[in-house]
C-alpha positions in Angstrom: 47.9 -2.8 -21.3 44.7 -1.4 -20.1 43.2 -1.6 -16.6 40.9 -5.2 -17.5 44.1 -6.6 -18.5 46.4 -5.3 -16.2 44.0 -6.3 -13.6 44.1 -10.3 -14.7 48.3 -10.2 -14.7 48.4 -8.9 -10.9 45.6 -11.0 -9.9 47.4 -14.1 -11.6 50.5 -13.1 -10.1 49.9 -12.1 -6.5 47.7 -15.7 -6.4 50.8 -17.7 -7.6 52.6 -16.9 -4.4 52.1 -19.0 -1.5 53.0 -16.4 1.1 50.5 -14.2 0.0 46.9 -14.2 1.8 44.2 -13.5 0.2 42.4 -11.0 2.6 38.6 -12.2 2.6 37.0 -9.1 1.8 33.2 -8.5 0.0 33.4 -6.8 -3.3 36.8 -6.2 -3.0 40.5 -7.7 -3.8 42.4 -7.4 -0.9 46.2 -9.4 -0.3 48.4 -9.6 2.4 52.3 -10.0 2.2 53.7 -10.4 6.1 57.4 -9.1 6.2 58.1 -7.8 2.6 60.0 -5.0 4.3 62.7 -5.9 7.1 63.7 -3.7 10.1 66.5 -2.0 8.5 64.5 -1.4 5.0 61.9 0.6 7.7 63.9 2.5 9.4 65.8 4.3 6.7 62.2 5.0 5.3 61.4 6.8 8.1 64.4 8.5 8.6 63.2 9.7 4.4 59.8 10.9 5.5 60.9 12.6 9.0 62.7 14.4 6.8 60.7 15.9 4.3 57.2 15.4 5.9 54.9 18.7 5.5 51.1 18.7 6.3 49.2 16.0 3.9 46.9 17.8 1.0 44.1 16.5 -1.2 43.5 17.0 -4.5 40.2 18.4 -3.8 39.1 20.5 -1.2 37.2 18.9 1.7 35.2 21.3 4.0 36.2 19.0 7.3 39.2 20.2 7.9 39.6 17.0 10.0 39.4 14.7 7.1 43.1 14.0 6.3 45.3 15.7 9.0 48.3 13.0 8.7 52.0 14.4 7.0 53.2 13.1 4.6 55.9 13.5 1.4 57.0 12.0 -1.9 60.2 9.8 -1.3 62.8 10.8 -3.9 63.1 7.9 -6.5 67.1 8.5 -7.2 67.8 6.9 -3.8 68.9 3.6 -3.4 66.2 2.4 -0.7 63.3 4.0 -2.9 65.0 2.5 -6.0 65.3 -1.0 -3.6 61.7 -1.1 -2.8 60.5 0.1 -6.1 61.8 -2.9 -7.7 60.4 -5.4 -4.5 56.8 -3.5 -5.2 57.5 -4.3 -8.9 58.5 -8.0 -8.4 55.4 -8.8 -6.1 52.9 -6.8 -8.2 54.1 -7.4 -11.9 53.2 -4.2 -12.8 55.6 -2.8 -15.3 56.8 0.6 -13.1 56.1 2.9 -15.4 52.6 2.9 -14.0 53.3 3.4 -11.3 53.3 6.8 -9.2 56.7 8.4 -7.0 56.0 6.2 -3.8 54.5 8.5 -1.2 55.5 8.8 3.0 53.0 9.5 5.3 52.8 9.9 9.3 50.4 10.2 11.6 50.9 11.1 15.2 47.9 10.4 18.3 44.6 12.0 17.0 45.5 12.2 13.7 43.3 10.3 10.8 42.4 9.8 6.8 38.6 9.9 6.9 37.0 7.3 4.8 38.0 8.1 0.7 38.4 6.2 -2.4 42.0 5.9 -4.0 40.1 6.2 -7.8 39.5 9.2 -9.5 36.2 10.8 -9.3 35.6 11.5 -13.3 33.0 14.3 -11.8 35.4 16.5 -10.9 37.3 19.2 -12.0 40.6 17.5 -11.7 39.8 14.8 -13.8 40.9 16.1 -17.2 44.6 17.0 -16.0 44.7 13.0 -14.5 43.1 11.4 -17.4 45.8 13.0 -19.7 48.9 12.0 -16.7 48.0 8.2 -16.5 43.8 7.9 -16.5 42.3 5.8 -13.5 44.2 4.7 -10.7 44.1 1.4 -10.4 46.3 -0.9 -7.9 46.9 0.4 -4.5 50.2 -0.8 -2.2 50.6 0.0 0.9 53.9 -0.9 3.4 53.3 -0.3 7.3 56.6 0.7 8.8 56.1 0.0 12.5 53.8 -0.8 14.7 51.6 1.4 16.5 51.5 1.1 20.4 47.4 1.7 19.9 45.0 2.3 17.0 45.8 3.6 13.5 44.1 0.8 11.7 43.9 0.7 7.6 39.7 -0.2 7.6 37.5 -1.1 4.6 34.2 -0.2 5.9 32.5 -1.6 3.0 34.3 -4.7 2.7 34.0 -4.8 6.5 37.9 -5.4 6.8 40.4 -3.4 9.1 43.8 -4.9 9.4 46.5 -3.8 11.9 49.7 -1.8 11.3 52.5 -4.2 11.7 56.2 -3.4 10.6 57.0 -4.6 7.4 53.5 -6.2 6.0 52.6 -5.2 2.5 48.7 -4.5 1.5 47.5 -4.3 -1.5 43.9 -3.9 -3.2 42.5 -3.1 -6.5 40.4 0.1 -7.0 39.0 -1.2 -10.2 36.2 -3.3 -10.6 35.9 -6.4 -12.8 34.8 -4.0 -16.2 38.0 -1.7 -14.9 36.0 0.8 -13.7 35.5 2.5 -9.8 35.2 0.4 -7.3 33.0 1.7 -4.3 34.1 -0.6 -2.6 37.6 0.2 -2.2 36.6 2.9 0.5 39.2 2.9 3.5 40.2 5.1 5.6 43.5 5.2 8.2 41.8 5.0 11.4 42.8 7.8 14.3 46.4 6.7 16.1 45.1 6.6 20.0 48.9 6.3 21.4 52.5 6.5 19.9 53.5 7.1 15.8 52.1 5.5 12.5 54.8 5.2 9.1 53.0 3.8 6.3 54.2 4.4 2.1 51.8 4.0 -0.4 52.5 3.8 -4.4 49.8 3.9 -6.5 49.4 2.6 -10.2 47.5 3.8 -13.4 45.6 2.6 -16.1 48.5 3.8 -18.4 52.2 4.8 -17.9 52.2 7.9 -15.8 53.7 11.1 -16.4 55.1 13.0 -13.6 54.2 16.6 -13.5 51.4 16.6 -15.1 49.1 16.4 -12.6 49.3 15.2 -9.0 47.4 12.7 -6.9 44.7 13.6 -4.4 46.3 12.0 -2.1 
């Protein structure tokens, strides 16, 4: 299944569902599930990344050294909750999981930020080859917030002129890809700075092809 095609079955699917919103958004396919996650499903996720959590890295190197200053780690996929939520993602999605990369856990504490960045791969750039050959493009993004933040720490699409508030449990996801299956500029977002208490967000992000771990790691 290729990214065009893989693209139509998500869209199809994540339409289907009446409890999915449709997140108006320019150029840009944006949804909204409201409690996909519950209260207990959070907290043992962030029980996984307080755990493991080192500073975040990116694929390429950025000369702010403010630009992603969040921690963050991969969540090991033999547990039970990762294998749980895996398998929700899957179900909402429609993706087959093979696609799909080890769900990551990030946290950001006050002051800390993702400056504005594109999920896709830049096919510029000297990191390219290595992704190409572990999965090609990425494609779908999904995001779970894991609690609210007391103030700031918004997800913003300053493009699509979108920024939608951290609240426990809600599911976002978006589509990198343009209509032709290629980069979409106007999937830029960035995770705005948290101005008081603790953001716990996971992300999993899928290819254009089934995804080999090892190979080559995300840049972000």
């Amino acid at each position: 299944m290729g990214a065009v095609e893989q693209a139509t079955a998500a869209r199809e699917r994540l339409g289907a569902r009446p409890d999915i919103y449709r997140v108006p958004a320019p150029g840009l396919e944006l949804f909204l599930l409201r409690g996909f996650l519950d209260e207990r499903e959070c907290r043992g996720l962030i029980a996984l990344i307080d755990a493991d959590r080192e500073p975040s890295r990116l694929l390429a190197e950025e000369a702010d050294p403010d630009f992603r200053t969040s921690e963050s780690c991969n969540l090991d996929p033999s547990r039970s909750l990762v294998r749980t939520v895996e398998r929700k993602i899957a179900a909402v999605i429609g993706i087959d999981p093979a696609y799909g990369e080890t769900i990551q856990g990030q946290r950001y504490a006050v002051g800390q930020q993702f400056k504005p960045h594109h999920d896709f791969f830049f096919t510029s750039e000297a990191y390219w080859p290595a992704q190409e050959a572990s999965g090609g493009q990425r494609s779908w993004t999904a995001m779970m917030f894991l609690n609210a933040v007391e103030e700031g720490g918004h997800t913003q699409f300053p493009s699509a002129q979108v920024r939608i508030e951290p609240r426990r449990g809600n599911l976002l996801v978006w589509n990198n890809l343009d209509e032709a299956g290629q980069p979409n500029m106007a999937s830029l977002h960035q995770g705005m700075p948290v101005l008081a208490g603790v953001k716990y967000i996971i992300t999993k992000w899928y290819r254009e092809r089934p995804w080999t771990p090892g190979l080559a790691r995300g840049p972000c």
